[in-house]
DSSP file (Angstrom, degrees, kcal/mol; ACC not computed):
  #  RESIDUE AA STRUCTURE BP1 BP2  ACC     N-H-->O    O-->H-N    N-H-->O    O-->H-N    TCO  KAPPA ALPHA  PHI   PSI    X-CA   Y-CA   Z-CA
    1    1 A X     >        0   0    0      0, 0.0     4,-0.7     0, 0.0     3,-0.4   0.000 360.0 360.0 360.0 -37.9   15.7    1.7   25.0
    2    2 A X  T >4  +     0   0    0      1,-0.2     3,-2.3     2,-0.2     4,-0.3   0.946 360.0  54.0 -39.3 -49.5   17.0    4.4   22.5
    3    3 A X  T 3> S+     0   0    0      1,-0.3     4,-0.5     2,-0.2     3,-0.3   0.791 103.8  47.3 -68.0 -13.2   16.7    1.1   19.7
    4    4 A X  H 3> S+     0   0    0     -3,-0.4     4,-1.0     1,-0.2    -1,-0.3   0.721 115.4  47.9-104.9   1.4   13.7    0.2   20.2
    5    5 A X  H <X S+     0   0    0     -3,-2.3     4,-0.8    -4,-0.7    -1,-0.2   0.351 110.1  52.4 -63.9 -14.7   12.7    4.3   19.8
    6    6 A X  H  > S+     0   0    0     -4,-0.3     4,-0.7    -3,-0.3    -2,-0.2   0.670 113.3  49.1-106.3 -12.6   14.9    4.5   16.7
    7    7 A X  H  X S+     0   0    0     -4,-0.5     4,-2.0     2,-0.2    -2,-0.2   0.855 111.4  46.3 -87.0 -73.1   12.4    1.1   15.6
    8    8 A X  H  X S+     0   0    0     -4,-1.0     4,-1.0     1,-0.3    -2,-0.2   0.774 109.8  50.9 -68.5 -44.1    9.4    2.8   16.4
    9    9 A X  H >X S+     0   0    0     -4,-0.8     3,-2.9     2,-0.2     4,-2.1   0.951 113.0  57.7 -44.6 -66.4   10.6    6.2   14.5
   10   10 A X  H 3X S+     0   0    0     -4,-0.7     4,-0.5     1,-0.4    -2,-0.2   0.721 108.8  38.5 -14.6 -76.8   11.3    3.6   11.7
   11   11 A X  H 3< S+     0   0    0     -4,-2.0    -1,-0.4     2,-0.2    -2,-0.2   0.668 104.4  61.1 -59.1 -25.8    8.2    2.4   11.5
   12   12 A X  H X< S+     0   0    0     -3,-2.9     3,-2.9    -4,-1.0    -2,-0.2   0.952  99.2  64.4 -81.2 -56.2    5.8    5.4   12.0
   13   13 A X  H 3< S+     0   0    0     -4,-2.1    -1,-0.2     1,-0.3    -2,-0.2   0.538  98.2  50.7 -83.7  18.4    7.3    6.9    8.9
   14   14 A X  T 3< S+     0   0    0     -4,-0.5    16,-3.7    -3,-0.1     2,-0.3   0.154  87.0 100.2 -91.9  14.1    6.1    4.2    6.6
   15   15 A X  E <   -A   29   0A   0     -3,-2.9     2,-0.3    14,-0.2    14,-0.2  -0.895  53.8-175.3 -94.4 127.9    2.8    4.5    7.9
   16   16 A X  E     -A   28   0A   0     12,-1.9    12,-3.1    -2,-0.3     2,-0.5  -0.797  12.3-149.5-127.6 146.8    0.2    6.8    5.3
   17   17 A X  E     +A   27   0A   0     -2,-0.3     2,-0.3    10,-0.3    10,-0.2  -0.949  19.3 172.8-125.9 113.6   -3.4    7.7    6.4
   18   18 A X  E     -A   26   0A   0      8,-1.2     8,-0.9    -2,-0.5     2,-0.5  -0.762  29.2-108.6-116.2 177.8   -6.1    8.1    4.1
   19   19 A X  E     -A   25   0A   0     -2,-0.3     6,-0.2     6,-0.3     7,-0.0  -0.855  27.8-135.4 -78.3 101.1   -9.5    8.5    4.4
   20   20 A X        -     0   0    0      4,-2.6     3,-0.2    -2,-0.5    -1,-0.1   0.130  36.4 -87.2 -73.5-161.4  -12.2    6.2    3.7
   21   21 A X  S    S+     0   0    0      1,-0.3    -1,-0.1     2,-0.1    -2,-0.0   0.726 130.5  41.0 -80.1 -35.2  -15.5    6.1    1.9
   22   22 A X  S    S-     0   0    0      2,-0.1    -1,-0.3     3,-0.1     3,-0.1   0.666 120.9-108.1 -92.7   1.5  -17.2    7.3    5.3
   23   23 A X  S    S+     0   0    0      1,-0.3     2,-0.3    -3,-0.2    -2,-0.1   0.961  74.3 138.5  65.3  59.6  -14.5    9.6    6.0
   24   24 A X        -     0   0    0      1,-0.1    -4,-2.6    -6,-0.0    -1,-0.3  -0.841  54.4-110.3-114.7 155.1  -12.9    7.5    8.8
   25   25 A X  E     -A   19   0A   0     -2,-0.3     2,-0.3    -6,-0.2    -6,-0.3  -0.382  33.9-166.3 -81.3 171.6   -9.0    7.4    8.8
   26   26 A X  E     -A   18   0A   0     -8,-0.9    -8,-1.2   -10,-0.1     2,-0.6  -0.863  16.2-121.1 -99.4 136.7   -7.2    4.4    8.1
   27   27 A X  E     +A   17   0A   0     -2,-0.3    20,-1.4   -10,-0.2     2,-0.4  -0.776  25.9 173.6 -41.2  95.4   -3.9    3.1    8.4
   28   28 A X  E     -AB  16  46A   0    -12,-3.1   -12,-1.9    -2,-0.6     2,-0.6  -0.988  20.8-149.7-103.3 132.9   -1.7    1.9    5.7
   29   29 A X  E     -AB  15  45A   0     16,-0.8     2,-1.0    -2,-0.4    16,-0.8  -0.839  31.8-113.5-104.1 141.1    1.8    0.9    6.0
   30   30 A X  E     +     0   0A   0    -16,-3.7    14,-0.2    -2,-0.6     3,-0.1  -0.398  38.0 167.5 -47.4  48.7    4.0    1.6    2.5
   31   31 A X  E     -     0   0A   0     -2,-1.0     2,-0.2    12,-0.4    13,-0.2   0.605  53.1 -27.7 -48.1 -51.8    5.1   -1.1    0.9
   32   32 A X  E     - B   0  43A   0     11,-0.6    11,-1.5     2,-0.0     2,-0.4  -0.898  40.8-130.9 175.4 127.9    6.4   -0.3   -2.4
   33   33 A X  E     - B   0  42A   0     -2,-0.2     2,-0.3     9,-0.2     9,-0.2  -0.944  32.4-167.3 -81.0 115.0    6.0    2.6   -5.7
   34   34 A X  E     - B   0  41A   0      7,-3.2     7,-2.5    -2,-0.4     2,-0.5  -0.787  11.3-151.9-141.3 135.9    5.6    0.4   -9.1
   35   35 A X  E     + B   0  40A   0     -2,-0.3     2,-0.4     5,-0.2     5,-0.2  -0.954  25.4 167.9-120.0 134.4    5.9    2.3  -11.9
   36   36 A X  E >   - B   0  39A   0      3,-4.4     3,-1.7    -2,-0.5    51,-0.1  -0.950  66.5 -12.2-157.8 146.7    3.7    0.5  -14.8
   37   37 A X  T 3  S-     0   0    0     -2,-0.4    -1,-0.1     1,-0.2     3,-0.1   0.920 125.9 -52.7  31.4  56.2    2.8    1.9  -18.1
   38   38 A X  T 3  S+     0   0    0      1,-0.2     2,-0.4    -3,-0.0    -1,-0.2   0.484 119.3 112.5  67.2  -7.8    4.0    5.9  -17.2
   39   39 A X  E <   -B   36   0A   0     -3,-1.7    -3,-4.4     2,-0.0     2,-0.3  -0.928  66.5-142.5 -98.2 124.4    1.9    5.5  -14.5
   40   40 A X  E     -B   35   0A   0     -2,-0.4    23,-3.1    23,-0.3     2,-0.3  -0.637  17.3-175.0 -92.7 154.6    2.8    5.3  -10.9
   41   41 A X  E     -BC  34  62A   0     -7,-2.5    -7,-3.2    -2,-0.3     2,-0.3  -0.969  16.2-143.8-131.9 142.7    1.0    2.8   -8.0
   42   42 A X  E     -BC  33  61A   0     19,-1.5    19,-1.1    -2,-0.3     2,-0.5  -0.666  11.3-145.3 -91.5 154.5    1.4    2.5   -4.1
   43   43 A X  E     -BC  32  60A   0    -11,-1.5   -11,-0.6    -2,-0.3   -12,-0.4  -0.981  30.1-174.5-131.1 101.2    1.2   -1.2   -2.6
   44   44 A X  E     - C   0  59A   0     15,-2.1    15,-0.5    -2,-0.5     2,-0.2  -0.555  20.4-151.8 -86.3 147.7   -0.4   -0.7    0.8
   45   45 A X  E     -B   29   0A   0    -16,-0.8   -16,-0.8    13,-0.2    13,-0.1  -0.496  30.6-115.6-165.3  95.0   -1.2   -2.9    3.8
   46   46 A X  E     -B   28   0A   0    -18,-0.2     2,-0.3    11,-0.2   -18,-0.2   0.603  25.2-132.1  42.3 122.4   -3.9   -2.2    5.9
   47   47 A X        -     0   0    0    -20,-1.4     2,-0.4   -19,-0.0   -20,-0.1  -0.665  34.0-147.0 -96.3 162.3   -2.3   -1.3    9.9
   48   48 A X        -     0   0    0     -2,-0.3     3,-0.2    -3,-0.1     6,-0.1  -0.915   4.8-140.0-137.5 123.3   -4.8   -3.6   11.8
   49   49 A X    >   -     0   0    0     -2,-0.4     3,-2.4     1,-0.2     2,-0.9  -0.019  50.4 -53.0 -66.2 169.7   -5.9   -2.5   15.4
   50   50 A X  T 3  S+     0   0    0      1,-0.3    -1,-0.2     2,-0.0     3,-0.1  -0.284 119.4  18.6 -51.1 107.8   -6.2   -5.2   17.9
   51   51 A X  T 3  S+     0   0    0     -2,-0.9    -1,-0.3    -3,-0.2    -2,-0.1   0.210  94.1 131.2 126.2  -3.3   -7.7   -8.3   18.1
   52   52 A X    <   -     0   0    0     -3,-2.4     2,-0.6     1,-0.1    -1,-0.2  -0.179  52.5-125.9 -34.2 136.6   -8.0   -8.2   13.9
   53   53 A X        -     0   0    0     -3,-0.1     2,-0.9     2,-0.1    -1,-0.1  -0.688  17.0-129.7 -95.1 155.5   -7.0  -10.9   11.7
   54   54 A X        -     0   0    0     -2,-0.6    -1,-0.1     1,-0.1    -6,-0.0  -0.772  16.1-173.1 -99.3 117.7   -4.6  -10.4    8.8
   55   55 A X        -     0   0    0     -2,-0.9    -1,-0.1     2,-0.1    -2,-0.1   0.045  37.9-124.3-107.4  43.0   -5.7  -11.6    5.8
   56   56 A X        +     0   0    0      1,-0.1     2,-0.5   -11,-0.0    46,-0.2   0.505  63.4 142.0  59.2  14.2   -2.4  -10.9    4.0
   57   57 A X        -     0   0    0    -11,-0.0   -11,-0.2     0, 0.0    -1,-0.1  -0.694  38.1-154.5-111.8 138.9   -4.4   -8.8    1.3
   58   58 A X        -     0   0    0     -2,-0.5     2,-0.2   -13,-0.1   -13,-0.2  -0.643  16.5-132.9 -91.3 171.0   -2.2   -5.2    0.0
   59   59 A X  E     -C   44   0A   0    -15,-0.5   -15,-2.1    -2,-0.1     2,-0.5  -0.833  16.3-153.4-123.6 131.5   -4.5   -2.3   -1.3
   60   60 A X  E     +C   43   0A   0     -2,-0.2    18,-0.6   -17,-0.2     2,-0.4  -0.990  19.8 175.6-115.8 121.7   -3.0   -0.8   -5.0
   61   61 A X  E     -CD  42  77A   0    -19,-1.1   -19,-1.5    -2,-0.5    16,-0.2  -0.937  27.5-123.0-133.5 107.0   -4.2    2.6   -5.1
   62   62 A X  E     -CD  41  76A   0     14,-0.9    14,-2.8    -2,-0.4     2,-0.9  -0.041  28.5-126.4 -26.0 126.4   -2.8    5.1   -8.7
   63   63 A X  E     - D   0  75A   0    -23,-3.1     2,-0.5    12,-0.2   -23,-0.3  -0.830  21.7-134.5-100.0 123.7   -1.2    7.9   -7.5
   64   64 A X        +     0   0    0     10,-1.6     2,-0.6    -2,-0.9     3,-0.3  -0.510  27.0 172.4 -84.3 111.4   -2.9   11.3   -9.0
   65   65 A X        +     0   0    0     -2,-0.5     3,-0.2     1,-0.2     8,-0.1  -0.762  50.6 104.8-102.5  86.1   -0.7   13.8  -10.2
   66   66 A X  S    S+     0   0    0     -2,-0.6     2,-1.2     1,-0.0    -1,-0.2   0.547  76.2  56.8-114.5 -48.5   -3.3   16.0  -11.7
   67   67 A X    >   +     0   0    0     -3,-0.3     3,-1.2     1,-0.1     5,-0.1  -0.644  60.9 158.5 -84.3  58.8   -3.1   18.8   -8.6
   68   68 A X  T 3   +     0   0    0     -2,-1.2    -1,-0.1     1,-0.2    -3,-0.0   0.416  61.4  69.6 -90.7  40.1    0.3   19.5   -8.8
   69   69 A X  T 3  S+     0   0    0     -3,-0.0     2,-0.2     2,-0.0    -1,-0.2   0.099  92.5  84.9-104.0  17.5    0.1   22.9   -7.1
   70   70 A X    <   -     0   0    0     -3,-1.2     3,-0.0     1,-0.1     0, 0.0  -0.780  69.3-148.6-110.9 178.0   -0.7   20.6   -3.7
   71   71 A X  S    S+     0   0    0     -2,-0.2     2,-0.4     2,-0.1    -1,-0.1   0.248  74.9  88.1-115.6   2.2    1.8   19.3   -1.8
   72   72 A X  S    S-     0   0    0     -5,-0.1    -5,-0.1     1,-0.1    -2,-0.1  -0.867  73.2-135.3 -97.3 124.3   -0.3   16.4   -0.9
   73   73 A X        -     0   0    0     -2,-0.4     2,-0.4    -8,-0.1    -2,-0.1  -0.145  21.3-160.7 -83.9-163.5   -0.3   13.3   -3.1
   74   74 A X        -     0   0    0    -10,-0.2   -10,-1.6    -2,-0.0     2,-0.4  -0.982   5.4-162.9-159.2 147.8   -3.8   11.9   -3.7
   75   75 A X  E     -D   63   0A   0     -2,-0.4     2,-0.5   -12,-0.3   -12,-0.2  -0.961   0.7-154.8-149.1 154.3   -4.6    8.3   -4.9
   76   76 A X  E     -D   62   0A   0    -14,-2.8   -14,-0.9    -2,-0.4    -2,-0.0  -0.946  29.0 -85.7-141.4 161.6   -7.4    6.6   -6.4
   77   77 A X  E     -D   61   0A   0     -2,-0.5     2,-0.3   -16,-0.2   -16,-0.1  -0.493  33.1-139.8 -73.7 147.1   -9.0    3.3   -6.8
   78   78 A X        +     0   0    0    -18,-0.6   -18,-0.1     1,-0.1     3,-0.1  -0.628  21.6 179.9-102.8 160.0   -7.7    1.1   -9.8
   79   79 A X        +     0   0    0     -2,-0.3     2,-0.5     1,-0.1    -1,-0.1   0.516  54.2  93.2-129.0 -32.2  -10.9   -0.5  -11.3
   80   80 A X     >  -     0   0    0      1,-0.2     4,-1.7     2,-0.0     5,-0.2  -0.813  61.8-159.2 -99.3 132.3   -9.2   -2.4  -14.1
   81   81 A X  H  > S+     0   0    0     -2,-0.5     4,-1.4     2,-0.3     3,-0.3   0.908  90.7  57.0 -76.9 -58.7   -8.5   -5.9  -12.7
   82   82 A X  H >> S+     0   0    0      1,-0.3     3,-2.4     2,-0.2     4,-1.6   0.906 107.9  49.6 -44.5 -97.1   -5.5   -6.4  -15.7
   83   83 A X  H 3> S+     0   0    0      1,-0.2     4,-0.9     2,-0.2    -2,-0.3   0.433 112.7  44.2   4.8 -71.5   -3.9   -3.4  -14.4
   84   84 A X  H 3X S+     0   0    0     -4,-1.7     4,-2.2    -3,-0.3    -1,-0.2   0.609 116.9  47.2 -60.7 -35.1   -4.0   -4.6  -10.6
   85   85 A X  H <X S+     0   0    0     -3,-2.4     4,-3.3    -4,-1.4    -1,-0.2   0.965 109.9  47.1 -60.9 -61.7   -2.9   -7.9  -11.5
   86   86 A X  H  < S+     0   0    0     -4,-1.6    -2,-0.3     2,-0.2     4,-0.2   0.661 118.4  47.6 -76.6 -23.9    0.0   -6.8  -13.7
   87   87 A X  H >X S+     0   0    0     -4,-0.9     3,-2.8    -5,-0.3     4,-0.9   0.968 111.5  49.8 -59.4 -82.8    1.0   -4.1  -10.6
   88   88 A X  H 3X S+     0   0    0     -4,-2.2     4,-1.3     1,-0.3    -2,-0.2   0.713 106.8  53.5 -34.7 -57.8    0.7   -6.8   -8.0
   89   89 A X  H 3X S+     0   0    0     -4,-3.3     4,-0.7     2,-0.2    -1,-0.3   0.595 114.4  44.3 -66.2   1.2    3.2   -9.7  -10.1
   90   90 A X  H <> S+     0   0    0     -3,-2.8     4,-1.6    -5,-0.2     3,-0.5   0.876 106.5  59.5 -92.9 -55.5    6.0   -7.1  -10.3
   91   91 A X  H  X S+     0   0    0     -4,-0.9     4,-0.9     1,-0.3    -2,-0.2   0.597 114.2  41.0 -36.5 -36.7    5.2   -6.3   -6.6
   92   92 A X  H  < S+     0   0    0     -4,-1.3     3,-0.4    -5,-0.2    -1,-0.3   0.982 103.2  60.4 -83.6 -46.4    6.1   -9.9   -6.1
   93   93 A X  H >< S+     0   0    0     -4,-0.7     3,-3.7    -3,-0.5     4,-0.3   0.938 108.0  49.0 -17.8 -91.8    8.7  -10.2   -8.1
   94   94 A X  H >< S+     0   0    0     -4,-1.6     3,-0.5     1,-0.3     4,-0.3   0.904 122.3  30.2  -5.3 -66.9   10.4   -7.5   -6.0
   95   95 A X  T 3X S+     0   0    0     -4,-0.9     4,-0.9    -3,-0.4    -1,-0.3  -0.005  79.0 114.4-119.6  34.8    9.8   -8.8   -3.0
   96   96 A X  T <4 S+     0   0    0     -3,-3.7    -1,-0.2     2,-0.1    -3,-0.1   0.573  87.5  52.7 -74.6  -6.6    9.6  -12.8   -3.5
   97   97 A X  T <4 S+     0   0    0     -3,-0.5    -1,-0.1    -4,-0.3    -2,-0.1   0.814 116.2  48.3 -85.8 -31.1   12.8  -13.3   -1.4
   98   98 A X  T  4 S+     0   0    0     -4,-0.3     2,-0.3    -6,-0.2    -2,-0.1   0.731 110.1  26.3 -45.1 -46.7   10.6  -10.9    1.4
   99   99 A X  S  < S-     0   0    0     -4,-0.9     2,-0.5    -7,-0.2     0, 0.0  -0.713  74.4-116.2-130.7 175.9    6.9  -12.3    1.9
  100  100 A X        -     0   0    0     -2,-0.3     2,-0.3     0, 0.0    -4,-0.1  -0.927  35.7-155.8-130.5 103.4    5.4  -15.3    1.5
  101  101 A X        -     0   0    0     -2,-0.5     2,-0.1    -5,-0.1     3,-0.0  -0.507   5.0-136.5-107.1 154.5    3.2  -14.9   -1.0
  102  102 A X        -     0   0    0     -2,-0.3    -1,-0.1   -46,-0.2     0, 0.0  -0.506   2.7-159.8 -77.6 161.8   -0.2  -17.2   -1.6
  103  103 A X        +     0   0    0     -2,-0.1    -1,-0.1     2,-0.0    -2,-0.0   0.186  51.8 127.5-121.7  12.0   -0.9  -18.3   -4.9
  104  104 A X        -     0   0    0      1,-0.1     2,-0.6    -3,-0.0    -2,-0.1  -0.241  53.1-145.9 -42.8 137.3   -4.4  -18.8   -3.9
  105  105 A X        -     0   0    0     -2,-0.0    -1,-0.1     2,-0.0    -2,-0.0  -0.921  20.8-127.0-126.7 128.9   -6.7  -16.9   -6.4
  106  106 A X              0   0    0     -2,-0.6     0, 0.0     1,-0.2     0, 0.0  -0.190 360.0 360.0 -70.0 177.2   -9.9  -15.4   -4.8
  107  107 A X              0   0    0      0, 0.0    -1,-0.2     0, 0.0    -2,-0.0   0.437 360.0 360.0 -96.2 360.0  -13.8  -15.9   -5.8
């Protein structure tokens, strides 16, 4: 019983909560810090409560060091598409032996 406590531990502290647009919490568990062009990005994925589907999709969010007299980091939305892209193919890269990645391209 301890392992599957030691699991659980495991797991919780890869879990991050931010705050959405309505100011409701969300889940994300941590994937990976990508450092590209002097700038760093998180690769998130979305906790999903029950009876959700997974649509396989990460969240890339900049992390904002502007505040450093907080102790808190802070992220923002990336906007530039190139930029999201060019995070995401090292992100696979990384971790092509890991996931199973689509190469599906959305509309």
């Amino acid at each position: 019983m301890d392992e599957e406590n030691d699991v659980l531990d495991d797991d919780i502290s890869n879990i991050i909560v931010l705050n959405d647009e309505n100011g409701n919490e969300v889940q994300f568990e941590f994937l990976d810090l990508i450092e590209y062009e002097s700038e760093s990005y998180v690769v998130l994925l979305p906790v999903l409560e029950e009876g959700e589907e997974d649509d396989g999709e990460v969240v890339i969010l900049k992390v904002d060091d502007s505040d450093e007299s907080s102790d808190e980091e802070s992220y923002l939305s990336v906007d530039d598409e190139e930029t999201l892209v060019a995070v995401f193919e090292i992100f696979k890269e990384k971790f092509k032996d890991e996931f199973n990645f689509s190469d599906e391209e959305e509309e």
